[in-house]
C-alpha positions as CSV (number, residue, x, y, z in Angstrom):
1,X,133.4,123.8,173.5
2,X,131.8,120.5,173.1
3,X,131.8,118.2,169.9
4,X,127.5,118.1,169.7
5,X,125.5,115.5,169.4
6,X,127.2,112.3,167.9
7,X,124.7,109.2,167.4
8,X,125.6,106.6,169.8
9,X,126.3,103.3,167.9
10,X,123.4,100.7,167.1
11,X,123.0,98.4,170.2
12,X,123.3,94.8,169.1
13,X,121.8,91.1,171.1
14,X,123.8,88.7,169.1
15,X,127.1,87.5,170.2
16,X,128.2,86.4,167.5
17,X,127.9,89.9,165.9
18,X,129.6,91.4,168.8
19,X,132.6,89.3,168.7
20,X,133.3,90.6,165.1
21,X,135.9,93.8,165.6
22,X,134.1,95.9,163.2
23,X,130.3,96.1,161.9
24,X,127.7,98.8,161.8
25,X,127.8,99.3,165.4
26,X,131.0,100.6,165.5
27,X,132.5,99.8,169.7
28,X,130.8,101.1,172.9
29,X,133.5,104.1,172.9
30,X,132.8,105.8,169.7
31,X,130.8,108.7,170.8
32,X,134.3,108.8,173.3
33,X,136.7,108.6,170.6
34,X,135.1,111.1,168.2
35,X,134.7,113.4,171.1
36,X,138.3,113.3,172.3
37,X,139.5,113.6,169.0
38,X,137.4,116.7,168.5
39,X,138.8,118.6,171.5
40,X,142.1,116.8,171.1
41,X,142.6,118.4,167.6
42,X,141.2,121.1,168.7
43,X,143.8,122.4,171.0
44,X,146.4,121.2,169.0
45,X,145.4,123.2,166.1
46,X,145.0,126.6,167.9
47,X,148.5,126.0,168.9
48,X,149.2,125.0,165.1
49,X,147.2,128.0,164.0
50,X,148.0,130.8,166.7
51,X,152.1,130.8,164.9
52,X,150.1,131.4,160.9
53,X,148.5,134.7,162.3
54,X,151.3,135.9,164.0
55,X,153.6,135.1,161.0
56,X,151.3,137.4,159.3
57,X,150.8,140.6,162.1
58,X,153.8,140.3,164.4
59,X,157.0,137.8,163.2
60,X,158.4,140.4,160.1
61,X,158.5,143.0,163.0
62,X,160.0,141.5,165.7
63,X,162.2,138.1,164.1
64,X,163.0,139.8,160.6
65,X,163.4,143.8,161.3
66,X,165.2,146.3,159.2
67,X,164.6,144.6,155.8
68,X,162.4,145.5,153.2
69,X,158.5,144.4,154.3
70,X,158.5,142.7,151.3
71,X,160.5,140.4,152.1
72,X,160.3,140.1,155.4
73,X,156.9,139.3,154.9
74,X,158.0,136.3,152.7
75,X,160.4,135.1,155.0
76,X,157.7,135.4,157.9
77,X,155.7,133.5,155.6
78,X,158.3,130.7,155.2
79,X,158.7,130.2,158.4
80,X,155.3,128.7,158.4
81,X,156.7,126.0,155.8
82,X,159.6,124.8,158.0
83,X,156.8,123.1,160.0
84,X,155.6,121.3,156.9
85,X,159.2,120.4,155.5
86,X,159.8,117.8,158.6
87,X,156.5,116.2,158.8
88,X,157.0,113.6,156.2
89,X,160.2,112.0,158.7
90,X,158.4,112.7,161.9
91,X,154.9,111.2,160.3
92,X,157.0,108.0,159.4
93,X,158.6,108.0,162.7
94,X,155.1,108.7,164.5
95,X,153.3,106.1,162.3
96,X,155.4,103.5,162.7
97,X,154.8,103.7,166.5
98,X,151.1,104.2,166.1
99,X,151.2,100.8,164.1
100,X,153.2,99.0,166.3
101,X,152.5,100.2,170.1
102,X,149.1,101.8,169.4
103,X,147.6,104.9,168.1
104,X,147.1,106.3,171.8
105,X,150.3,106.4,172.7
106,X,151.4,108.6,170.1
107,X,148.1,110.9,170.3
108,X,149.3,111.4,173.7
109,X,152.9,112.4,172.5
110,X,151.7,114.7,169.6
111,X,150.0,116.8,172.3
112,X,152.6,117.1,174.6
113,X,155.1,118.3,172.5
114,X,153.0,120.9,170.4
115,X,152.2,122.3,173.9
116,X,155.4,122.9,174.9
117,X,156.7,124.0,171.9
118,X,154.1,126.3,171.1
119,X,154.4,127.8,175.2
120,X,158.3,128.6,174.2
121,X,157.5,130.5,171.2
122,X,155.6,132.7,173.3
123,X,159.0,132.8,175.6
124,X,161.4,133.6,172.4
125,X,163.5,137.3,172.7
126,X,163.2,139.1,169.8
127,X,166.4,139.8,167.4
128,X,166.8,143.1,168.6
129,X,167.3,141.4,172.2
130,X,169.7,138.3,170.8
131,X,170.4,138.4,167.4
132,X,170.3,135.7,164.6
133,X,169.8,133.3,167.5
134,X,165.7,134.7,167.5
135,X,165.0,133.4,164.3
136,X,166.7,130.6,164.6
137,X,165.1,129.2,167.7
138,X,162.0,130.3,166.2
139,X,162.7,128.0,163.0
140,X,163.3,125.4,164.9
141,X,160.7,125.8,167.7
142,X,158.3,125.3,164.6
143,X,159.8,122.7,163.5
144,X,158.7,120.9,166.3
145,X,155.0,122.1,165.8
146,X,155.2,120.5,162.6
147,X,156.6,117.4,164.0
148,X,153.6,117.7,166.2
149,X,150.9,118.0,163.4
150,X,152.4,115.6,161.3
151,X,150.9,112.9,163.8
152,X,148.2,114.6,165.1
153,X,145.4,114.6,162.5
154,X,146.1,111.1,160.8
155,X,146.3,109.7,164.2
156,X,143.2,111.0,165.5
157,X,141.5,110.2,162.2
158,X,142.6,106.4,162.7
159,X,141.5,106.0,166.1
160,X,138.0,107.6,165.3
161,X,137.4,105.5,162.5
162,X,138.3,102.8,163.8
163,X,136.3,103.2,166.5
164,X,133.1,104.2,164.5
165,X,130.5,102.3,162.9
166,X,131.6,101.8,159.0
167,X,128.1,103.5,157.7
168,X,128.9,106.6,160.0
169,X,132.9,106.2,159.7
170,X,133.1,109.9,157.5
171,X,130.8,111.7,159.9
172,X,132.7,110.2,163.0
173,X,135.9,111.2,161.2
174,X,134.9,114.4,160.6
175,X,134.3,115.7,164.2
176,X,138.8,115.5,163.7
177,X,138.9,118.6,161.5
178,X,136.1,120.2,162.9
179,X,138.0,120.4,166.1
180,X,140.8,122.2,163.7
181,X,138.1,124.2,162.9
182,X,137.2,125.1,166.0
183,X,141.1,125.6,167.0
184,X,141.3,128.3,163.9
185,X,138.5,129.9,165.8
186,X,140.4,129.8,169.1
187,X,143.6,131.0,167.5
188,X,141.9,134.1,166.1
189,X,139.8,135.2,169.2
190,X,143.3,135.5,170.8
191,X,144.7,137.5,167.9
192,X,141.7,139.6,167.8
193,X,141.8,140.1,171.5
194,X,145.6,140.9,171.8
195,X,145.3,143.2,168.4
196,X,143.4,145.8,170.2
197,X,146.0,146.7,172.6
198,X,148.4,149.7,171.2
199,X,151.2,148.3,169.3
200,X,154.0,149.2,171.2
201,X,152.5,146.9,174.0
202,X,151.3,144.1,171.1
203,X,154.6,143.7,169.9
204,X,156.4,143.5,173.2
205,X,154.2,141.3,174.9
206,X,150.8,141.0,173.9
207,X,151.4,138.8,170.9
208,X,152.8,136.4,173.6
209,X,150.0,135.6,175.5
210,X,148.0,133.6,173.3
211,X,151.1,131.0,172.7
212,X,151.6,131.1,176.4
213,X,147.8,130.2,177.2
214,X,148.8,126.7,175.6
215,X,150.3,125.5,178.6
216,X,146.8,125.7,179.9
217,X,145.2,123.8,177.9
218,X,147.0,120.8,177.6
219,X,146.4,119.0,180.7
220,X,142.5,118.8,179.6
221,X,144.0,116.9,176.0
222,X,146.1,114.6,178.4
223,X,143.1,113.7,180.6
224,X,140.8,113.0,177.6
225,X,142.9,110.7,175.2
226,X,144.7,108.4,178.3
227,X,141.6,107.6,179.3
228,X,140.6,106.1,175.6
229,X,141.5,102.3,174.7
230,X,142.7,101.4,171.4
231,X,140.0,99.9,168.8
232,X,139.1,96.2,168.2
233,X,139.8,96.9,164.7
234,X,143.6,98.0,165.4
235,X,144.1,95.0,168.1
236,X,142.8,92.5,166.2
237,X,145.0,93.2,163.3
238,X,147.5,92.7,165.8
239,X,146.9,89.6,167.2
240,X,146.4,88.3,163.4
241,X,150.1,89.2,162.5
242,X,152.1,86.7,162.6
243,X,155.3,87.8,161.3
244,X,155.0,91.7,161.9
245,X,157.2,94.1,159.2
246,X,158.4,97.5,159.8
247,X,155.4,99.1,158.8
248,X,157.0,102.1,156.9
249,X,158.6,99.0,154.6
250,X,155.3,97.8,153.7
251,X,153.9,101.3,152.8
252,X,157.1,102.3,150.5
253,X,157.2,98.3,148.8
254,X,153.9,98.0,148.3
255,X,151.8,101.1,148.4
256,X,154.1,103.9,146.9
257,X,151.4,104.5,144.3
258,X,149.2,105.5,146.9
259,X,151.2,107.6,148.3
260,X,151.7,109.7,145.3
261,X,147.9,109.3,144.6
262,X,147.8,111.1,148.0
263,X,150.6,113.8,147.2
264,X,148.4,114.9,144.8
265,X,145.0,114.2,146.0
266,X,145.7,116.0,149.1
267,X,146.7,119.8,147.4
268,X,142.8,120.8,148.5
269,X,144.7,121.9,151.8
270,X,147.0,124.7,150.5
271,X,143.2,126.3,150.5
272,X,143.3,127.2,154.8
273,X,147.1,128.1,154.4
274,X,146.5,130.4,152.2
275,X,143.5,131.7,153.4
276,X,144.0,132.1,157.0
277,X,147.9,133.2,156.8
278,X,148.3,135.3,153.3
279,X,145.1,136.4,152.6
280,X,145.2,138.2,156.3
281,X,148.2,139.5,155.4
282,X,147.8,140.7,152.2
283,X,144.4,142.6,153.0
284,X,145.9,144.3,156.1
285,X,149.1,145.2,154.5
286,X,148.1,146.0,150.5
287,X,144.5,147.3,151.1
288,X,144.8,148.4,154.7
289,X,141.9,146.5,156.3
290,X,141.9,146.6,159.7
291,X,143.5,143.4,161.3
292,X,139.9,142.7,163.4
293,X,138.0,142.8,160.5
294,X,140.1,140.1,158.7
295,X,140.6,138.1,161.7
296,X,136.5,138.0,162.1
297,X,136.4,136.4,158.9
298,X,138.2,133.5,160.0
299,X,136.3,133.2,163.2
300,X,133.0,133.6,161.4
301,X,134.2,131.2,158.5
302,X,135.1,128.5,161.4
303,X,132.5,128.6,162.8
304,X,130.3,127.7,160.9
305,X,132.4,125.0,160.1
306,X,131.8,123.7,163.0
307,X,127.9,123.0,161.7
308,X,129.1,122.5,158.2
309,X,131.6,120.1,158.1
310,X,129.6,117.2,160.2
311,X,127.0,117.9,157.9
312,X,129.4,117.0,155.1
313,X,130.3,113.9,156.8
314,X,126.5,112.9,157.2
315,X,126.2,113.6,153.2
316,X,129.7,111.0,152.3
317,X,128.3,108.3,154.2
318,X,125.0,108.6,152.1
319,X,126.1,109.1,148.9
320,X,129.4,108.8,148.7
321,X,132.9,110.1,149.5
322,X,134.1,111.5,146.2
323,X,131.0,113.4,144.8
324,X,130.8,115.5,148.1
325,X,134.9,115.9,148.3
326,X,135.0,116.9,144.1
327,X,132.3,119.6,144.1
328,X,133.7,120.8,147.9
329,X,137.2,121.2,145.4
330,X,135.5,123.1,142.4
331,X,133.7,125.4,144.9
332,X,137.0,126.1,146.3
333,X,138.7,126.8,143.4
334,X,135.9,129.8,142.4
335,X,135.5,130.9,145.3
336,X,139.5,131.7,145.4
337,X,139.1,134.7,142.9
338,X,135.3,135.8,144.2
339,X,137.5,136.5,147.6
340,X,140.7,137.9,146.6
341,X,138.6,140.0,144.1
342,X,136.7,141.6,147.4
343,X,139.5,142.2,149.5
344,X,140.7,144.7,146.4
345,X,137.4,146.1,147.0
346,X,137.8,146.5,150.2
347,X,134.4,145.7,151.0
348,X,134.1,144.0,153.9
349,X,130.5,143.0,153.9
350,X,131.6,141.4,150.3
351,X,134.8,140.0,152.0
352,X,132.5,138.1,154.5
353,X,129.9,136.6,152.1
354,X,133.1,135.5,149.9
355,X,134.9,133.6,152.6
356,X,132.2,131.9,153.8
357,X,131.5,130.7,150.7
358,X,135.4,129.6,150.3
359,X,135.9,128.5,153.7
360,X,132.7,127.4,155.3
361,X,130.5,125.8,152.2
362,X,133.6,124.4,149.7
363,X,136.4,123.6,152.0
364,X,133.8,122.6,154.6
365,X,133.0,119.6,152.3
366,X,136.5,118.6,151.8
367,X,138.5,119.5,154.8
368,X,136.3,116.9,157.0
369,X,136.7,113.9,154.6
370,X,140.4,114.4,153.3
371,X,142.0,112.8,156.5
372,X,139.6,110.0,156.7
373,X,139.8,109.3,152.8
374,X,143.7,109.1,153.4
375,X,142.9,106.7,156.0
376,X,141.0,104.3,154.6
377,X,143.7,104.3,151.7
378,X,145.1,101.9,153.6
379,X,145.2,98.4,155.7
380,X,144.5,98.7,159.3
381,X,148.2,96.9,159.9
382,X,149.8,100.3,158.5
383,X,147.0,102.7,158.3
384,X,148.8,105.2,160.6
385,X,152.3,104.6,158.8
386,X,150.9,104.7,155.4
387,X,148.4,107.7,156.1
388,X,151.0,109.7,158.3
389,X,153.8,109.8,156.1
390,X,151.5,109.6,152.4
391,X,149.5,112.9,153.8
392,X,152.2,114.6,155.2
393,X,154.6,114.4,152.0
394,X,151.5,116.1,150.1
395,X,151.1,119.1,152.7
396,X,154.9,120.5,151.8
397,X,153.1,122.6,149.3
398,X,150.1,123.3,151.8
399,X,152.9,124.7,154.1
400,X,155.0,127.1,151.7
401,X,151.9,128.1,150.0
402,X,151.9,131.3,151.9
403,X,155.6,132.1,150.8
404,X,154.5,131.2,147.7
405,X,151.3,133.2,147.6
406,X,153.6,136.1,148.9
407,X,156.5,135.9,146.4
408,X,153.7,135.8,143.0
409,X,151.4,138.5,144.2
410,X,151.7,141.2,141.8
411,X,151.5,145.2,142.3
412,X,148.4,146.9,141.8
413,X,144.6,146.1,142.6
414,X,144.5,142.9,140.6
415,X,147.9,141.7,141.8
416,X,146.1,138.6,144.1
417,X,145.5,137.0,140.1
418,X,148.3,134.9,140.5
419,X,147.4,133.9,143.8
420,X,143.9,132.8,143.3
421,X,144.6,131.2,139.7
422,X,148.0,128.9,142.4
423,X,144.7,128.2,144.6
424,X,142.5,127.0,141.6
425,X,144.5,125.2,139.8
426,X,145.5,123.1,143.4
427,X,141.7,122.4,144.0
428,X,141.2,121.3,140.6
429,X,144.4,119.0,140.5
430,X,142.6,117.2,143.9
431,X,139.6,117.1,142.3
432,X,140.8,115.4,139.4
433,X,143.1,113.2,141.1
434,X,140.4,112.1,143.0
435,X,137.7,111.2,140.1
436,X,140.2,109.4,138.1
437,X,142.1,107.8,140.0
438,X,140.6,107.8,144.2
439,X,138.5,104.3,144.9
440,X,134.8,104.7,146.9
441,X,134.7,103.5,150.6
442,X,131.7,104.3,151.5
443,X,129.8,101.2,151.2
444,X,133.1,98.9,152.3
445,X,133.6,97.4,155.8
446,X,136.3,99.0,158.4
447,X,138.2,95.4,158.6
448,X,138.4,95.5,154.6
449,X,139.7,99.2,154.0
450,X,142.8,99.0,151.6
451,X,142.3,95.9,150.7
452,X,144.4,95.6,147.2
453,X,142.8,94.6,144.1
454,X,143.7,92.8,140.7
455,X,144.0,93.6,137.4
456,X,142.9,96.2,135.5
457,X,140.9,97.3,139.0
458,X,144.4,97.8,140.8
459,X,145.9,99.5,137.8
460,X,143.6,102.4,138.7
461,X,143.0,102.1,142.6
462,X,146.6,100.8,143.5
């Protein structure tokens, strides 16, 4: 899979111009940066994504057996969390390298060590074979994919915008999370493709395979991103330091208001979490839809993301980050009960037109620009620090929003209420947060982004 078209950046003759580390020209390797990030994040979200559907077919039978499937479907479902629960130390950790020794460097690590974590999940015995020790290695094997992803999609973001021309830097940006996209598509093809063996064989070792195909996949990551430099934004910011602080000092001393701007801006993500991990669950298990049928939602749905969420990026750098992010959130925050609603009918036809409608059309338009709106939050000096950690404190909820979804469902056809009314009301806090209190980028330069302001200006965009 191939990132499309991406416009090459507008050639300039003056010297002067190109001497500057940012304009509208963007550098020579933005087409390559947006491109790497795109398969980059790619295969590192089907490895991220490949653990949410087996939490919700496979990990309550074979790491939680012989307790009610209740709760074993909860505690399936909080295993998803643990992953979210260390990225705020790991992003801090990550982000502080990123600032100081480059944002490569770490793009490279993030791969690595999702690859092999994910590629020893597939190699765990279940408890029947070893006891308590199964779902404890698992916990802690996903821990480390959360490590991973706490680096991943902020540092990939930063590099791409950096790289990109400021009056294309959300369209650029967005080719990050349209690689996620594409690696939710990945993720379920292999579901889809191991769910139609019998079960006895599925849960042995079928459901291994796709976590074991990892290993394949991440020597192409590796060749792509050591083979991209590091911007003329980020290394001119470098050279200008004179006396460099620890980066994740400067983001808690003098930009903690952004980061809880961020905590809160960024609960649009619980949307995927819940959509891709419970709602699978939930329809196969309550309403008895066949597992292939749910999983070709989520390819479908990503899919078309893949069309739909450039095109979103194209629209933010034309009129505007917050109008297309705010109505992507209200869209969201319908659509949760138009699809809950049809998986109690158990319509499938309706299930379809719902999620695309939820996944493709309202979280199309904000899943591209959250990252790169994070980003440009902040100075180019901490942006990775300051995005990292800020994003990655906010996506605790995204991550136990699953076990969450799980322990409010109610019994009975029009038990998903709670859960699509949790869904709502997190689209509509973003959306919020972002009109009263989230400051425009579009029309600002690369070299300027987080910039802080005076006054009664700062009191609302600090």
């Amino acid at each position: 899979m191939t990132a499309g078209p991406i416009d090459p950046p507008t050639p300039l003759t003056s010297s002067a111009e190109q001497a500057r580390p940012d304009s509208h020209r963007g550098t020579k390797h933005a087409r390559r940066a947006a491109t790497a990030s795109f398969i980059g994040s790619t295969l590192e979200y089907y490895d991220f994504f490949i653990y949410g559907s087996a939490s919700a077919l496979i990990f309550n039978k074979i790491f939680f057996p012989g307790i009610d499937p209740a709760l074993g479907t909860i505690l399936s479902m909080a295993t998803i969390g643990i992953g979210y629960v260390v990225r705020p130390l790991a992003a801090s950790v990550i982000g502080h390298y990123g600032d100081r020794i480059g944002r490569r460097q770490m793009l490279v690590l993030t791969l690595v060590v999702m690859g092999v974590a994910t590629f020893l999940i597939g190699c765990l015995p279940p408890t029947a074979a070893i006891g308590a020790a199964a779902p404890v290695l698992l916990v802690l094997l996903r821990a480390l994919q959360g490590a991973s992803a706490a680096g991943e999609s902020v540092g990939a973001v930063t590099m791409t915008m950096e790289h990109a021309p400021s009056n294309k830097r959300a369209f650029y940006s967005s080719w990050v999370n349209t690689g996620a996209a594409a690696g939710i598509m990945l993720a379920s093809l292999a579901f889809l493709a191991v769910s139609m063996l019998p079960q006895e064989d599925l849960l042995s070792w079928g459901w291994r395979l796709p976590f074991l195909a990892s290993i394949l996949v991440v020597g192409v990551g590796l060749y792509i991103r050591v083979r991209l430099p590091e911007s003329e934004v980020f290394e001119a910011a470098k050279e200008a330091e004179t006396e460099p602080e620890l980066p994740i000092k400067v983001v808690l001393r003098d930009h903690w208001r952004t980061i809880i701007k961020v905590i809160f801006f960024g609960l649009w993500s619980v949307v995927s979490s819940v959509f891709a991990a419970f709602g699978l669950a939930y329809a196969t298990s309550k309403f008895g839809i066949p597992a292939p049928a749910m999983l070709g939602v989520t390819i479908l749905t990503a899919g078309l993301a893949v069309i739909a969420q450039p095109s979103a990026g194209i629209l933010a750098d034309r009129i505007g980050r917050k109008p297309v992010f705010i109505a992507g959130n209200l869209i969201c925050a319908a659509a949760a009960f138009a699809f809950f609603w049809s998986i109690s009918t158990t319509s499938v036809p309706l299930i379809y037109a719902s999620g695309i409608l939820f996944m493709t059309v309202g979280y199309g338009m904000v899943n591209p620009l959250g990252p790169a709106m994070t980003a440009e939050m902040f100075p180019t000096k901490i942006r990775y620090s300051g995005a990292a950690t800020a994003s990655q404190l906010g996506l605790v909820v995204t991550g136990f929003a699953p076990a969450i979804a799980a322990a409010i469902v109610q019994p009975g056809p029009t038990g998903w209420i709670p859960v699509a009314a949790f869904t709502a009301a997190c689209c509509l806090a973003s959306a919020a947060v972002t009109a009263i209190w989230v400051k425009e980028t579009y029309l600002v330069p690369t070299e300027a982004l987080g910039a802080r302001t005076s006054g009664a200006e700062e009191s609302i965009n600090a």
